[in-house]
N, C-alpha and C positions, 0 to 999 in steps of 0.2 A: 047338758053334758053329752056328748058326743063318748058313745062306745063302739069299742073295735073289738068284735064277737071271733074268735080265730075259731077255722073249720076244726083244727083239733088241737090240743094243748103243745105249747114250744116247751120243750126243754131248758130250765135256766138254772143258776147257781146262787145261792142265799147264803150270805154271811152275818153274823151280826157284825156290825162297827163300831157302834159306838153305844155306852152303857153309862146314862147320867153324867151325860158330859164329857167323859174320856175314852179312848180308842182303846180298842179290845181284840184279840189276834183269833178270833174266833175259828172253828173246821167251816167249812164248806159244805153244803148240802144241796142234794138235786129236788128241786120242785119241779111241777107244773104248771105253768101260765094258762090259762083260759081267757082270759078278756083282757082290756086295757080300755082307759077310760084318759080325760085330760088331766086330773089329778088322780087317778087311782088305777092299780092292775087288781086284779084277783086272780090266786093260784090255789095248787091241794098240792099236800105233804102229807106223810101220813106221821111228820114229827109234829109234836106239843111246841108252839113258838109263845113266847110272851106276849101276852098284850097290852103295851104301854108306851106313851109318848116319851118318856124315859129312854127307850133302846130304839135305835137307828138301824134299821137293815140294808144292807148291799145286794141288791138283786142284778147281777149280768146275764142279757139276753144274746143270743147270737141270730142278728135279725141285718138281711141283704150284704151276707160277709163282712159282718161288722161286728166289734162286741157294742153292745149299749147298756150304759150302768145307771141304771136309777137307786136314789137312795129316800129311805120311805120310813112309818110307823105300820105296824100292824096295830090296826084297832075295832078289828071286827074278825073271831074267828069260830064257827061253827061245826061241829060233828057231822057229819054225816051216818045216816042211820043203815045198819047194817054194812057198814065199813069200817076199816082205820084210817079212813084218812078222815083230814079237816080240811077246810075249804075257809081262805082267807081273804080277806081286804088290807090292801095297803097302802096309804093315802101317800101321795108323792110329798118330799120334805124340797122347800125351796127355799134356796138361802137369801 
């Protein structure tokens, strides 16, 4: 698995979409991307996200004047110690 280490975190936009099969009009929220992987990114939030192959996330990056939207599960999210944030994996969903 080829990882792409970014010198420092990109700013992106996370939605949920979709919620046990049906589309859901979720708010918006700003993450941090740190790495990207061929199936997976990992970001920090310092919001609580679900964790379950059930809910579908919308992540848009703005990467070489571009949006680019990958749609994923989160299924790995961890605390960090002495912080609020959390630090996530998100496995890319391919149709």
């Amino acid at each position: 698995m080829q990882a792409i280490n970014l010198g420092r975190p990109l700013q992106a936009e996370l939605l949920i979409h979709v919620v046990k099969d049906k589309i859901v009009n979720s708010k918006r929220t700003n993450v941090k991307v740190v790495e990207f992987t061929t199936t997976s990114l990992e970001f920090i939030s310092s919001l609580r996200f679900p964790v379950s192959e059930d809910v579908i996330y919308k992540l848009t990056i703005k990467m070489f004047s571009r949006n680019i939207e990958v749609y994923g599960m989160i299924l790995t999210s961890i605390k960090r110690d002495h912080s609020n944030d959390y630090y996530y994996e998100m496995n890319f969903k391919v149709s």
